[in-house]
C-alpha positions as CSV (number, residue, x, y, z in Angstrom):
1,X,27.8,111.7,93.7
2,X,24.8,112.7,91.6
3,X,27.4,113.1,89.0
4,X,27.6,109.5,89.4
5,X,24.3,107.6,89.6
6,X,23.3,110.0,86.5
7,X,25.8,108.4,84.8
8,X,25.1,104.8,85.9
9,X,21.3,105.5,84.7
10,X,22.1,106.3,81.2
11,X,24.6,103.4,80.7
12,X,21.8,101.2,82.4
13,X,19.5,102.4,79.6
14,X,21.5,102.2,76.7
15,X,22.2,98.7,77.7
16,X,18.2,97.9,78.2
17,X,18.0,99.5,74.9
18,X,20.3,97.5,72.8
19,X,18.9,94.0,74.2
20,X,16.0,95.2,73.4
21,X,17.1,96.1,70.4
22,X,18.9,92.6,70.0
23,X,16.1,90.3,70.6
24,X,13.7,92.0,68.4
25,X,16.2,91.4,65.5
26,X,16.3,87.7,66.4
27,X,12.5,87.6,66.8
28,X,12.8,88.9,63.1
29,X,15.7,86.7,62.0
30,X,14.0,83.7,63.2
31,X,10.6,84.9,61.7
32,X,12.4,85.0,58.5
33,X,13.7,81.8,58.7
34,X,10.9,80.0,59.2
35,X,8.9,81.4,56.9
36,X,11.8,80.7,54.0
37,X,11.9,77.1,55.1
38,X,8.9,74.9,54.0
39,X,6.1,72.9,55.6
40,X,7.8,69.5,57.1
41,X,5.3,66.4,56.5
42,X,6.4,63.3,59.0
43,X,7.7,60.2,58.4
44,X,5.3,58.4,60.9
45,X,5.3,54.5,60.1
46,X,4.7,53.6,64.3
47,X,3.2,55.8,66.5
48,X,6.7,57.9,66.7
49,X,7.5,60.3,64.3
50,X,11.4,59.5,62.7
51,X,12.2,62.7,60.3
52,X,10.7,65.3,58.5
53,X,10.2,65.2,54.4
54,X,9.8,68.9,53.4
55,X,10.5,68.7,49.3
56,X,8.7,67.2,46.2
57,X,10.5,64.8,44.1
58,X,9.3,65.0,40.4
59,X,5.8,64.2,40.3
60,X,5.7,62.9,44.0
61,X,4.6,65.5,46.7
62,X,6.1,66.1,49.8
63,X,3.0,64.3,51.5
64,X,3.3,61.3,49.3
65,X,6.9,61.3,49.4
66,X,6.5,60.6,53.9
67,X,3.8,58.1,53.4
68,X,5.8,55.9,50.5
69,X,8.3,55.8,52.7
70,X,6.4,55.1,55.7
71,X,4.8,51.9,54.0
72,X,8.2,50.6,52.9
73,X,9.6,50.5,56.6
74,X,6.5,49.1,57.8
75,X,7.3,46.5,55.0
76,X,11.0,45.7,56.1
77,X,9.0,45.5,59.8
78,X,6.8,43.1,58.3
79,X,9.8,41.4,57.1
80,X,10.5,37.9,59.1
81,X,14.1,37.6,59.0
82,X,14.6,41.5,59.0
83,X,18.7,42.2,58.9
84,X,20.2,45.3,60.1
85,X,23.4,45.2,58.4
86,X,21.1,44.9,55.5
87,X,20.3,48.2,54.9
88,X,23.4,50.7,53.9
89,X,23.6,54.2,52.0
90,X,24.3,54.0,48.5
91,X,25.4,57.1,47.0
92,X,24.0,58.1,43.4
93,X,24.5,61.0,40.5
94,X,21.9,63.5,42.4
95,X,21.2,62.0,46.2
96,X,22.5,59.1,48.4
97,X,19.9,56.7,48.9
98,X,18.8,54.5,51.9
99,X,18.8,50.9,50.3
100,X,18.0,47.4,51.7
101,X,19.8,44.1,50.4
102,X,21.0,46.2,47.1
103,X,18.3,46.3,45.5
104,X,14.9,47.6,47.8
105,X,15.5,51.5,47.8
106,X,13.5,53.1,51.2
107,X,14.2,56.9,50.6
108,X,16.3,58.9,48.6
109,X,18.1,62.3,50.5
110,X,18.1,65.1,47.9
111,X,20.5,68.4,48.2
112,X,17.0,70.1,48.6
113,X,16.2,67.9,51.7
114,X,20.4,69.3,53.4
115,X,19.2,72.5,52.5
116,X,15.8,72.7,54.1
117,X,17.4,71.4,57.1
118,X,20.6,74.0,57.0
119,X,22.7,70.4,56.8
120,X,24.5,68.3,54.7
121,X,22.7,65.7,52.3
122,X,25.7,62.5,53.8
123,X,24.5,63.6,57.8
124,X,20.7,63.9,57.2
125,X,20.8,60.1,55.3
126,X,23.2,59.0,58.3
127,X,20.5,60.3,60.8
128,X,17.7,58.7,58.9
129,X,19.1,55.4,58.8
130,X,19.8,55.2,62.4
131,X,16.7,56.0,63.3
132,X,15.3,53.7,60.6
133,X,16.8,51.1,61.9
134,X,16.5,52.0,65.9
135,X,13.0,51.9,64.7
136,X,12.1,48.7,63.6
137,X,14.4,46.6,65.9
138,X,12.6,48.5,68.7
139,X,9.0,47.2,67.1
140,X,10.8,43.6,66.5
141,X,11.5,43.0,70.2
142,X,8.4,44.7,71.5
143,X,6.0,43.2,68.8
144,X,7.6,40.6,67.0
145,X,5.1,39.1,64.3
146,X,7.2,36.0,64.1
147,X,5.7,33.3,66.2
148,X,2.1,34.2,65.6
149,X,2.9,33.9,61.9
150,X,4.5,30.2,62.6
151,X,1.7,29.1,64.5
152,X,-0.6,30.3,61.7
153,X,1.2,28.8,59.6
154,X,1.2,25.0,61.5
155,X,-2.1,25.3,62.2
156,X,-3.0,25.9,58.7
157,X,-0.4,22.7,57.3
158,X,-3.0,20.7,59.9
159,X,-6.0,22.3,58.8
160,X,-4.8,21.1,55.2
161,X,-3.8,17.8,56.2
162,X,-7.0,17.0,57.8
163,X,-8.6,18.0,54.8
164,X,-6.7,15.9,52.4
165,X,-7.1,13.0,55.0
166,X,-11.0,13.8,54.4
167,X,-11.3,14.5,50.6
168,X,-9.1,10.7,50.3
169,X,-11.3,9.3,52.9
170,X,-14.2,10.2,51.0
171,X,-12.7,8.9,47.8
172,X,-11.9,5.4,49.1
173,X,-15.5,4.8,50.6
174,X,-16.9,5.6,46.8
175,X,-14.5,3.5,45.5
176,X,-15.4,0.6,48.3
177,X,-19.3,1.4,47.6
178,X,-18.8,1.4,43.3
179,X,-16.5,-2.0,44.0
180,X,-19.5,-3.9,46.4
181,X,-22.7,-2.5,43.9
182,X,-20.3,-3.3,40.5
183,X,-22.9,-6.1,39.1
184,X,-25.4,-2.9,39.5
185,X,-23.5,-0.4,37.5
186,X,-21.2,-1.9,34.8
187,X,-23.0,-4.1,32.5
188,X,-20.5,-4.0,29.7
189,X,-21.2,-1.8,26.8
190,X,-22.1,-2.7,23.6
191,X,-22.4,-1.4,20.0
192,X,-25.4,-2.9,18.1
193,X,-23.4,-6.5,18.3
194,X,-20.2,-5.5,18.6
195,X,-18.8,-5.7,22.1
196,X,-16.6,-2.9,23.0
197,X,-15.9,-3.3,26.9
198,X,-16.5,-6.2,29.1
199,X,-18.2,-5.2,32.5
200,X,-14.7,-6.1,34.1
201,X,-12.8,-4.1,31.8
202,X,-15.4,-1.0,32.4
203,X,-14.7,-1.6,35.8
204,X,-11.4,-1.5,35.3
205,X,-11.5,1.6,33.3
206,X,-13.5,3.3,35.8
207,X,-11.3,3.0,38.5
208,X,-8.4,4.1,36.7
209,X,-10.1,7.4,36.1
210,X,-11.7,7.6,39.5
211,X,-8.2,7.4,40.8
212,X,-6.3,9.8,38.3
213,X,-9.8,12.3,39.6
214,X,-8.7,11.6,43.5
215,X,-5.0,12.5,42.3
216,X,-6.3,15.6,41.1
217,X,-8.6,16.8,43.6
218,X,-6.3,16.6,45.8
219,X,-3.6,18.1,44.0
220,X,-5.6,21.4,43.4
221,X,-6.6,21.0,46.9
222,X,-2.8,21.5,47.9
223,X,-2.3,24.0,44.9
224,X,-4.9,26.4,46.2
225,X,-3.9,26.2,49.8
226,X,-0.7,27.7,48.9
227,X,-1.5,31.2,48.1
228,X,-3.0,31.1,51.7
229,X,0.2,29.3,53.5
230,X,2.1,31.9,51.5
231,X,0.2,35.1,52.3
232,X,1.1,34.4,56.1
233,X,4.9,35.7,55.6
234,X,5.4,39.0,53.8
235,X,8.2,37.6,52.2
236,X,6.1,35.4,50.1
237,X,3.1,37.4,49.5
238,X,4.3,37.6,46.3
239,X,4.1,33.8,45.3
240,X,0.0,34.0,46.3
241,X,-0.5,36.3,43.4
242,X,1.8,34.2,41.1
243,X,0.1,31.0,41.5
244,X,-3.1,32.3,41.3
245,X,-2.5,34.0,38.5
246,X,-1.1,30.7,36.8
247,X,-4.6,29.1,37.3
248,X,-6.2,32.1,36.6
249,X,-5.3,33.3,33.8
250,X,-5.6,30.2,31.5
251,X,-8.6,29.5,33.1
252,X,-9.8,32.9,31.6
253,X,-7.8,32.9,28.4
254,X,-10.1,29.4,28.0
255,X,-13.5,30.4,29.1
256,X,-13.6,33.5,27.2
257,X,-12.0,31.5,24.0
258,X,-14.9,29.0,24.1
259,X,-17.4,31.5,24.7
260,X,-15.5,33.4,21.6
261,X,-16.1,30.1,19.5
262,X,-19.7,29.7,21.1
263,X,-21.2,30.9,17.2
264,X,-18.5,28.9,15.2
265,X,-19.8,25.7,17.8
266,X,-23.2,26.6,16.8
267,X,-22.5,26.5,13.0
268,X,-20.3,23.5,13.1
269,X,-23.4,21.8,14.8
270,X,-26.0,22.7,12.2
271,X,-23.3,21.5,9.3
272,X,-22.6,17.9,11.0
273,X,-26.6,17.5,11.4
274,X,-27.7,18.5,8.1
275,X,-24.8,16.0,6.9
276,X,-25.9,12.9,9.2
277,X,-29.4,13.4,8.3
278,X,-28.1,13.8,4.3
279,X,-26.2,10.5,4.8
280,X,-29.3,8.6,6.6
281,X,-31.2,9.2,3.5
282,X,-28.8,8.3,0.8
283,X,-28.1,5.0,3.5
284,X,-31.6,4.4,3.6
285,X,-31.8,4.4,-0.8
286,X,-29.1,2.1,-0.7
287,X,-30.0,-0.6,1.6
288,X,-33.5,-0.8,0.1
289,X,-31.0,-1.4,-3.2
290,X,-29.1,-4.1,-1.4
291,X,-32.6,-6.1,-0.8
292,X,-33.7,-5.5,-4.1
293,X,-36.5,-3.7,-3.2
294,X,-34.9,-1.5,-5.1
295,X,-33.9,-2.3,-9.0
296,X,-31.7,-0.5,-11.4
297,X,-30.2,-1.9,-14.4
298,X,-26.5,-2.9,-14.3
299,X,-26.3,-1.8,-10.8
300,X,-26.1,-5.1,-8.3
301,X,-27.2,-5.3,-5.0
302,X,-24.0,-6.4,-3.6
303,X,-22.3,-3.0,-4.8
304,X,-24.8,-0.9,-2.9
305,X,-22.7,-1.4,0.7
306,X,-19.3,-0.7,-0.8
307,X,-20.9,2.5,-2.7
308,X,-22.6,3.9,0.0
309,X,-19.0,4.0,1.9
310,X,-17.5,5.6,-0.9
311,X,-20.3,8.3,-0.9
312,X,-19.7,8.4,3.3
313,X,-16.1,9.0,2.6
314,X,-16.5,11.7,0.2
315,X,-19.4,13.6,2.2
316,X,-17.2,13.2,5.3
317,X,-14.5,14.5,3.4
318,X,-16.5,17.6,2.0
319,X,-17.8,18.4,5.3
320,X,-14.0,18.4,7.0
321,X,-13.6,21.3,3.9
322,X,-17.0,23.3,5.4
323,X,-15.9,23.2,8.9
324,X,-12.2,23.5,9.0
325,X,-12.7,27.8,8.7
326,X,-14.8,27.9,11.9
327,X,-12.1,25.5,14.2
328,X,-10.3,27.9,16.4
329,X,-6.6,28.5,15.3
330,X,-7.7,28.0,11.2
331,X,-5.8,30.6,10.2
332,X,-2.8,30.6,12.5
333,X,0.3,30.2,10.5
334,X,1.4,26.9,12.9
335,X,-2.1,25.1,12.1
336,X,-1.7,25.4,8.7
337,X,1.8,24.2,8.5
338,X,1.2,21.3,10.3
339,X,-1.7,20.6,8.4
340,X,0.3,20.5,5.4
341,X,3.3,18.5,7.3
342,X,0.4,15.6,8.1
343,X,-0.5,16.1,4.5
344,X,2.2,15.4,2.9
345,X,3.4,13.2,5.6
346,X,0.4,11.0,4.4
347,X,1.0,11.3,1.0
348,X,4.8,9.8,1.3
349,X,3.6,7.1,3.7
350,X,0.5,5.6,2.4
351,X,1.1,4.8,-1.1
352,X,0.7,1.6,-0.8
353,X,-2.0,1.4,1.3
354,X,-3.7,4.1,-1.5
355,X,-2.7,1.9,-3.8
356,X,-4.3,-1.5,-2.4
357,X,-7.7,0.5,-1.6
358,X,-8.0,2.0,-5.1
359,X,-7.5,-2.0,-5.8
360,X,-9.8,-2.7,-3.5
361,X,-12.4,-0.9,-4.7
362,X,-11.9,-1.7,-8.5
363,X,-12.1,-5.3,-7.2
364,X,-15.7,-4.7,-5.2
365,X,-16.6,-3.5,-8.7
366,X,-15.2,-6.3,-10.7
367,X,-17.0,-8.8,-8.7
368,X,-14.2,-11.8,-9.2
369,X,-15.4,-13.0,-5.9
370,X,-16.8,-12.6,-2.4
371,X,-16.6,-14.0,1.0
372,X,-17.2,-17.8,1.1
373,X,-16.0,-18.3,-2.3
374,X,-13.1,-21.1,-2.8
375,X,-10.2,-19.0,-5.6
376,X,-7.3,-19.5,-6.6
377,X,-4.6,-16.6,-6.8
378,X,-1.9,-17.2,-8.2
379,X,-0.5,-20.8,-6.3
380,X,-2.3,-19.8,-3.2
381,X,-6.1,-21.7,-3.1
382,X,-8.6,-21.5,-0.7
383,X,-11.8,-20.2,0.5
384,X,-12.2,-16.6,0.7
385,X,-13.0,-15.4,4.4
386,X,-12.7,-11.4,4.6
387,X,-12.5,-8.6,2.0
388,X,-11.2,-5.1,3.4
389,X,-10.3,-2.3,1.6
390,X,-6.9,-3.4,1.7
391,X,-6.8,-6.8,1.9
392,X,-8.4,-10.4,0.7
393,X,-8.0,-12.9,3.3
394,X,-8.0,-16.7,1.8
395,X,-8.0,-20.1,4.7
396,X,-6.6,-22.9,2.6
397,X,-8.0,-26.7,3.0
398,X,-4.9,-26.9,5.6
399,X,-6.8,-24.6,7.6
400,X,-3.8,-21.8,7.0
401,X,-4.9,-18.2,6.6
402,X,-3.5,-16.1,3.9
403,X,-3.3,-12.7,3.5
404,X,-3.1,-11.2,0.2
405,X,-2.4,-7.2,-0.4
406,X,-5.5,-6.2,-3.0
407,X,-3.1,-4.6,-5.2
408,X,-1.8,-8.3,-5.4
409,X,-5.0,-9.8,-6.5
410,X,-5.7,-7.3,-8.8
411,X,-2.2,-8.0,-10.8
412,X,-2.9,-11.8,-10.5
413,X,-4.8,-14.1,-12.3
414,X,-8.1,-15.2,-9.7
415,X,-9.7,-18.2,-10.4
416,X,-13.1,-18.5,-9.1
417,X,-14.1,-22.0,-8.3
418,X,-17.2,-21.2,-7.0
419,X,-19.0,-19.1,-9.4
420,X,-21.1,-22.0,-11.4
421,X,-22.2,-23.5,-8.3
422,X,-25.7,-22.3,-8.1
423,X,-28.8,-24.1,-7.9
424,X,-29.7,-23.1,-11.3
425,X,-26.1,-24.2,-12.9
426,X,-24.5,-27.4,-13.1
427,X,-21.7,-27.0,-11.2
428,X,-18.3,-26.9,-10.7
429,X,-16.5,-29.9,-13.2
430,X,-14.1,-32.1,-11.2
431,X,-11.7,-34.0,-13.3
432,X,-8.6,-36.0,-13.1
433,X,-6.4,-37.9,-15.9
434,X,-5.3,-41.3,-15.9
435,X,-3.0,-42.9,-18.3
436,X,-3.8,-46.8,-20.2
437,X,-1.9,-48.5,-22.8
438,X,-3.0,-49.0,-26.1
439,X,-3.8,-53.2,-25.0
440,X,-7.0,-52.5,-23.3
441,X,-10.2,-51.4,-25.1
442,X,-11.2,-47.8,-24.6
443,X,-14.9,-48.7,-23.6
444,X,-13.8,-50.5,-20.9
445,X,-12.0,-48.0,-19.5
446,X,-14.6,-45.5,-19.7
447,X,-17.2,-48.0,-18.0
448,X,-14.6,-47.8,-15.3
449,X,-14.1,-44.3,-15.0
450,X,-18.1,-43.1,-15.0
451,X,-18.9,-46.0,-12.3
452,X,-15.9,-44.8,-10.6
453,X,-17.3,-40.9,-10.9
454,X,-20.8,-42.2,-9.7
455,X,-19.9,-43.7,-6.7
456,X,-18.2,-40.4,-5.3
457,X,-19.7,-37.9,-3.0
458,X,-20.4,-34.8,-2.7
459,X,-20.8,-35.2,-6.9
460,X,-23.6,-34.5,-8.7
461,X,-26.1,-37.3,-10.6
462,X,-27.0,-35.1,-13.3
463,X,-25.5,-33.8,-15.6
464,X,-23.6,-37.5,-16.1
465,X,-20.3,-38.3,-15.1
466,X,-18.0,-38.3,-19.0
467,X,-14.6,-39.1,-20.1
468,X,-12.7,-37.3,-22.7
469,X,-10.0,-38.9,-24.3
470,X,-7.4,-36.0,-24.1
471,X,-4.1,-37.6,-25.9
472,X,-2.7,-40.5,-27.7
473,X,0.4,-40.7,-26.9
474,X,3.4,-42.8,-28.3
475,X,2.6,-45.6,-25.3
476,X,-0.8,-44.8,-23.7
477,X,-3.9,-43.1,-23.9
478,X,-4.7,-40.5,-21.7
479,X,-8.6,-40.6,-20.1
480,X,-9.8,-38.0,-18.4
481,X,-13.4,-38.4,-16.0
482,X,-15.6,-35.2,-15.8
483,X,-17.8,-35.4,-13.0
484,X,-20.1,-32.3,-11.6
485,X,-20.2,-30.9,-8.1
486,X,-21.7,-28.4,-6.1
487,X,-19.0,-28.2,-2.9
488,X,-16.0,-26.7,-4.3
489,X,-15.0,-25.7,-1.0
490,X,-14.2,-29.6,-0.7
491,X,-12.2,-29.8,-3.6
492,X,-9.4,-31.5,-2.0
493,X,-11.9,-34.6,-0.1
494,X,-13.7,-35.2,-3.6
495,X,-10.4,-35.8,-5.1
496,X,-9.6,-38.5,-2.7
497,X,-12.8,-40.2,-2.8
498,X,-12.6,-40.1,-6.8
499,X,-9.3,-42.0,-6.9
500,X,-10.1,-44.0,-4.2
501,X,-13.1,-45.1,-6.5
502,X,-11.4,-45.2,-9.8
503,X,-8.8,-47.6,-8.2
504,X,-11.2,-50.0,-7.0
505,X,-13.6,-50.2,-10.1
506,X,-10.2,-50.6,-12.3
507,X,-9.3,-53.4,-9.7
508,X,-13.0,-54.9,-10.3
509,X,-13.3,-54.5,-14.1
510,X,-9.3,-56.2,-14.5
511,X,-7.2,-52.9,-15.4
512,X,-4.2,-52.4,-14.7
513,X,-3.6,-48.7,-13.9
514,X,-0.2,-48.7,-15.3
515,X,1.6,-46.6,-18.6
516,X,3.6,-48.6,-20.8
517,X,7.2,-48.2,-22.4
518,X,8.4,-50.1,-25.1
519,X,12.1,-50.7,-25.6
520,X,13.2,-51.1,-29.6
521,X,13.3,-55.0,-29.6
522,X,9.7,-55.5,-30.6
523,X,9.8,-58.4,-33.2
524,X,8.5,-61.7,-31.4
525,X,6.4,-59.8,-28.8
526,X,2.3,-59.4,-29.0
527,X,0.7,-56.7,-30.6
528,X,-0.8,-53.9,-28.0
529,X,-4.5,-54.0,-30.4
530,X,-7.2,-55.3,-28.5
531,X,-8.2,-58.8,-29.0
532,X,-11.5,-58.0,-30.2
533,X,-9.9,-55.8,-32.9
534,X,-7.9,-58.7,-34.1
535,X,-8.5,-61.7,-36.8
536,X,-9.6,-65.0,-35.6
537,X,-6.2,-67.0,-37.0
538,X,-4.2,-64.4,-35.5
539,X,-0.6,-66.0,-33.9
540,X,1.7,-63.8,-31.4
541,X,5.3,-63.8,-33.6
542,X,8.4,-65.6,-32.3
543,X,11.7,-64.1,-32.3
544,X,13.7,-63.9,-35.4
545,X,17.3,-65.1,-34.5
546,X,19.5,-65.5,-37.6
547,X,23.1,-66.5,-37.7
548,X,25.7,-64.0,-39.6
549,X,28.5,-66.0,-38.9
């Protein structure tokens, strides 16, 4: 019996012994285990804690690695028309990654991430996508974002509207107040006598860019309300940056160009003054020329206007050379060529306009004629009414306006009827021809012909009305009166009164105005020699009829 229960005591021990045994080796085991596997960091984007991230990824710790991922779930929770089926494992080369809509990658699961927790790399990237996804429909039906976000968003389209309502009301009662008070504000604007705009035109004017303003204001008003309308949905937090960045940025590329081109401004400025003040002197020389308080020899005061634009040109022209280097964009490769396109694009288009101001200004010199003068060029006749630079306007006595290139009148012959009609000259020399037979003494035509020229108007007293005999031809002579006048601008009314007058002093002295033809049957007739000129016994000849058969 003792036999017995000393045998039952030994096996009882040996048995204590080995558990004892046993669990310390599994105390060890596990001891060992856990300090071979690393330091777990969570992946905590709630209050919950989903999984465990225990390994770096390239330059990303194990810490950073959790909280990357953390921020893109809360992202997909931010999300306002999250979808489930959205997200799916994608496997790659080295891991199988958690990915949503194809192309927004959550979390990649790495062989390191199986081994640190003893499992394979396909279960642990199952596990964490159910419990990413158990996660965030869990915060979508307990927390759902959605209908604040939509009230936010009405009650900023009405905040918006009532401000554009505002800003247009605003704009209208200006507009009423500008329309009522108008006789107060626009008064027309003038240059020295030349009137530009009309006060109804200014008006006019005004309210077209007071509207195109409105249109503006409250397009930006609209434009900048955006980025706030859009930063309500995550979705479209991305369009707030893009539109501000489209103001943005040209706004800044702008500003800091023009304060870039702030000391080329400055230099430009002191070249166009010292040129306006250089070109108020020179204009200042030659109007004291053009009222000849000013004299130089060969130089006439009507040339000093026409001059002094030349010079204007050419300064203008030599400051354009000074200041093109300090416009922005001078030396881009695009300025210059379309610098030379206009160039040339000039060149081929404007020959003849060169060409009739090169005329034009050879014909200022040339001094043929000048505004009020009555010319002739070519068949056209008239008085002349403008000079350009490209052009010589005539009005004929029909009252017909003609234009003439200068080019033109340069290459034609100009008659200049008024030229000799100063008070110190005689006057212009009206004449017109008239036609008698040989039968009527020659002093008694000219008697006809000067009281004729005297009795016309618009002619001159002195110098005295003459006739010059011009031809004798085989059946008439040919008078012609000469009779002075000052008003060749009424050329075509002295005429007529001259005719009128040489038809009725003909009429009173007993001439016929009439050119005779003689046939060959002459023997019988009278002769065509005045009676004065003949012999007192003198008999007209009969006919000569003689009888051959």
């Amino acid at each position: 019996m003792r036999v017995k229960v000393l045998r039952l005591l030994v096996l009882f021990f040996v048995l204590f012994s080995f558990s004892v045994f046993a669990q310390t080796d599994h105390k060890d085991a596990d001891k060992e285990s856990a300090a071979a596997k690393p330091k777990g960091y969570p992946v905590k984007p709630f209050k919950d804690t989903l999984f465990y991230v225990y390994h770096n990824v390239g330059s990303f710790s194990a810490k950073e690695r959790a909280e990357y991922i953390s921020s893109k779930i809360k992202r997909l929770y931010n999300e306002s028309f999250f979808e489930k089926d959205s997200i799916k494992i994608v496997p790659s080369d080295v891991s199988m990654d958690i990915v949503y809509q194809n192309d927004f990658v959550i979390m990649s699961v790495l062989d390191a991430d199986a081994e640190a927790e003893n499992s394979t790399v396909k279960n642990i990237a199952i596990r964490n996508l159910a419990k990413i996804k158990s996660a965030i429909l869990y915060q979508n039906e307990n927390y759902s974002q959605l209908p604040k976000r939509i009230g936010y968003t009405i009650l900023l389209i009405l905040i918006i509207g009532f401000v554009l309502f505002l800003v247009g009301k605003v704009f209208n009662l200006i507009k009423k107040y500008i329309i009522k008070n108008k006789a107060r504000y626009f008064k027309g604007f003038n240059y020295n006598t030349i009137k530009i705009l009309s006060p109804e035109k200014q008006l006019i004017l005004f309210l077209r860019f007071f509207g195109f303003v409105k249109i503006v204001a409250l397009i930006l008003i609209v434009y900048l309300s955006l980025p706030i309308l859009f930063s309500i949905f995550p979705a479209t937090k991305d369009y707030t940056t893009m539109l501000l960045r489209w103001i943005l940025t040209p706004a800044k590329s702008a500003v800091m160009g023009f304060v870039g081109f702030l000391p080329s401004l400055f230099t430009i400025i002191v070249i166009i003054v010292i040129f306006k003040y250089s070109l108020k002197v020179i204009k200042f020389f030659f109007d004291e020329i053009k009222s000849e308080n000013i004299k130089i020899d060969g130089f006439y005061s009507d040339w000093a206007l026409p001059t002094f634009n030349v010079i204007r040109l050419l300064m203008y022209a030599f400051m354009l050379v000074v200041i093109f280097p300090y416009l922005p964009g001078s030396d881009s490769p695009i300025f210059k060529g379309v610098s030379v396109f206009v160039g040339v694009l000039f060149s081929l288009g404007s020959s003849n306009a060169i060409a009739n101001m090169v005329a034009g200004l050879v014909i200022t010199y040339m001094r043929p004629f000048k505004v009020g003068d009555y010319i002739k060029i070519g068949d056209v006749s008239g008085e002349v009414i403008e000079k350009t630079g490209l052009v010589t306007r005539i009005r004929t006595p029909k009252f017909e306006d003609i234009t003439i290139p200068n080019s033109t009148v340069l290459s034609s012959t100009s008659t200049n009827y008024s030229a000799n009609t100063k008070n110190s000259t005689n006057g212009l020399l009206i004449h017109t021809t008239v036609t008698i037979g040989y039968d009527v003494p020659w002093k008694d035509i000219h008697a006809a012909l000067i009281d004729a020229a005297s009795k016309t108007e618009m002619t001159e007293k002195e110098p005295k009305p003459f006739v010059l005999q011009t031809s004798l031809d085989d059946f008439y002579v040919s008078y012609q009166i000469n009779v002075y006048t000052k008003e060749p601008t009424k050329q075509p009314r002295i005429y007529s009164s001259l005719h009128q007058n040489i038809q009725d002093s003909f009429n009173a002295a007993g001439i016929e105005i009439m050119s005779p033809h003689y046939s060959a049957l002459r023997d019988g007739n009278t002769t065509t020699i005045p009676p004065n000129y003949l012999k007192e016994d003198y008999e007209s000849p009969v006919f000569n009829i003689k009888n051959k058969g």
